[in-house]
C-alpha positions in Angstrom: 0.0 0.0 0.0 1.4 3.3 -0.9 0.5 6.6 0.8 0.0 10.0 -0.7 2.2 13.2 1.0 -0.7 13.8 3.7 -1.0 10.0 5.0 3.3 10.2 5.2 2.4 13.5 7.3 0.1 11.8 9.7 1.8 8.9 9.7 5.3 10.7 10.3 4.2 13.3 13.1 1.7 10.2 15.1 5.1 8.2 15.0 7.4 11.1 16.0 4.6 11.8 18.7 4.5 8.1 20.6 8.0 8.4 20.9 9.0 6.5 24.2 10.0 10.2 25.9 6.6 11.8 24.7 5.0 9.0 26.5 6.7 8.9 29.8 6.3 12.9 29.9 2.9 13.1 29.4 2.4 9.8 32.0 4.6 12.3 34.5 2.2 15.1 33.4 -0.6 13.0 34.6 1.1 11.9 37.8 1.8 15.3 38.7 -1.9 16.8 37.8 -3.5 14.0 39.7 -1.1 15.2 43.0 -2.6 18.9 42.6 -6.1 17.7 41.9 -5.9 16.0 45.5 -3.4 18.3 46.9 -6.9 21.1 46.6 -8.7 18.7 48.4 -6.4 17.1 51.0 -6.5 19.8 53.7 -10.5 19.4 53.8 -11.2 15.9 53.7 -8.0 15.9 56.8 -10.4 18.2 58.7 -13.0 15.9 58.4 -11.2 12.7 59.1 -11.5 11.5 55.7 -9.0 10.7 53.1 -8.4 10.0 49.3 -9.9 6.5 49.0 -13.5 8.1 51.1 -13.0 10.9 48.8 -13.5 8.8 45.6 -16.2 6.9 46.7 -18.1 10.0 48.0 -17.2 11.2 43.9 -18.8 7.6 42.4 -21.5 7.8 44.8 -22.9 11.3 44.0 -22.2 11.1 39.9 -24.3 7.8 40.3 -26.5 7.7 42.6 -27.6 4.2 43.6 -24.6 2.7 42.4 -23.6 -0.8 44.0 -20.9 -2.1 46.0 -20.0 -4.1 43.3 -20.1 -1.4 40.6 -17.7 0.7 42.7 -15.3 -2.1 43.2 -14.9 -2.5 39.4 -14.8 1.3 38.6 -12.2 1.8 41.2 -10.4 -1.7 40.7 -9.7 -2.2 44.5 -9.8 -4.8 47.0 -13.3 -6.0 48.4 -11.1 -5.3 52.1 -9.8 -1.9 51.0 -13.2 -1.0 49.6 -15.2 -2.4 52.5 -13.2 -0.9 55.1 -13.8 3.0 53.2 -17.2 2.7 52.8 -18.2 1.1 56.4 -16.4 3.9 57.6 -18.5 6.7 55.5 -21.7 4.5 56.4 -21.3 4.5 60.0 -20.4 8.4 59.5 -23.3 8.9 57.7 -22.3 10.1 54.8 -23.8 7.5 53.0 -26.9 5.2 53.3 -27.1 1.9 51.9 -30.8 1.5 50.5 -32.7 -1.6 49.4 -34.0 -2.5 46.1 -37.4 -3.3 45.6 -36.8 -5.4 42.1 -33.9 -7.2 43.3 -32.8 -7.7 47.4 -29.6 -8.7 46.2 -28.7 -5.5 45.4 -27.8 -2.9 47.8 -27.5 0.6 46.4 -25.5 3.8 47.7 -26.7 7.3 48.1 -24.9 10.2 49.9 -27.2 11.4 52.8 -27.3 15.8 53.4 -24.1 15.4 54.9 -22.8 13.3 52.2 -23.9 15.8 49.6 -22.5 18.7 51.7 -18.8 17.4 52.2 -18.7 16.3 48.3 -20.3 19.3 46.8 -17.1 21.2 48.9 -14.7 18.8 47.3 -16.4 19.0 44.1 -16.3 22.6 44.1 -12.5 22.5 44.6 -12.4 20.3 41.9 -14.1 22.3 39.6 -12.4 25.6 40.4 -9.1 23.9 39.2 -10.4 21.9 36.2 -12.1 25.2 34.7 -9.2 27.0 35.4 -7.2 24.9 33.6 -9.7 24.1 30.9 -10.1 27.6 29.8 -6.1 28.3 29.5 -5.7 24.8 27.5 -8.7 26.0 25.1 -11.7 23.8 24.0 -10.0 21.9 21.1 -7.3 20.9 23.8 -10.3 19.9 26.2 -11.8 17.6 23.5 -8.8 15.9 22.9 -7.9 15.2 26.3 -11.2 13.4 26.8 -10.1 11.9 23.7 -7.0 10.3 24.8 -8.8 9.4 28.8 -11.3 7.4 26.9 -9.5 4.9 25.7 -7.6 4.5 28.9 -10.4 3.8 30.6 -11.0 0.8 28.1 -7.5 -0.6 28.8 -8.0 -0.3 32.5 -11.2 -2.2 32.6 -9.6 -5.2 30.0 -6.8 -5.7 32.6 -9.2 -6.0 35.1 -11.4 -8.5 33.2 -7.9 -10.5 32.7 -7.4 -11.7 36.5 
């Protein structure tokens, strides 16, 4: 198969792009965003006891209400122990209530109670106050792509998983 002078272009500047030091910066990139995304949220969540792992599950928990124990444990690939420990925890603090559900008793779905949607509506807020920030200095082509490039991330995380 031959190419025509645009395909050599894309194929050129793609491989020129994956180059092993592109990819190890922009890992490091992520590594270090991910620090100040927590670092906004780490002095309230120490004031209320609470710390990264309660902090994600409070996230799941309010973007999906009624989301399961088990649903959580595959979105956040964790132990059943390290899981079960962080939400007993913001269950017996009542931030969260475990409901049942009427079609199926198996099931046990999550919801944050007022105190639950008050401590992660703060964090969110921080959150959000950094994203936008960020958002509106990278411009909204940049935004698209980085949802572009999470995506399929997301898809390799959850084949790894499926493997063990």
């Amino acid at each position: 198969m031959t190419f025509g002078p645009a395909e050599e272009r894309k194929s050129v500047a793609a491989h020129l792009y994956l180059r092993e030091e592109q990819i190890r910066h922009s890992y490091e990139l992520l590594l270090r965003a991910w620090r100040s995304l927590n670092a906004e949220c780490d002095v309230l969540l120490r004031e209320n006891g609470l710390g990264a792992a309660h902090h994600r599950i409070l996230f799941l928990v309010a973007y999906h209400p009624g989301i399961t124990f088990s649903e959580l444990l595959e979105s956040l690939g964790v132990t059943k122990q390290s899981l079960s420990r962080a939400l007993n925890e913001l269950l017996e603090r009542s931030f969260l209530v475990q409901e049942r559900d009427d079609k199926d008793r198996r099931k046990r779905p999550l919801r944050l109670t007022s105190q639950g949607e008050e401590i992660e509506k703060k964090l969110f807020l921080l959150l959000r106050d950094v994203m936008t920030r960020s958002y509106k200095e990278a411009g909204m082509t940049a935004v698209e792509g980085f949802k572009k490039v999470l995506s399929p991330l997301q898809r390799v995380s959850q084949e790894v998983s499926d493997a063990r």
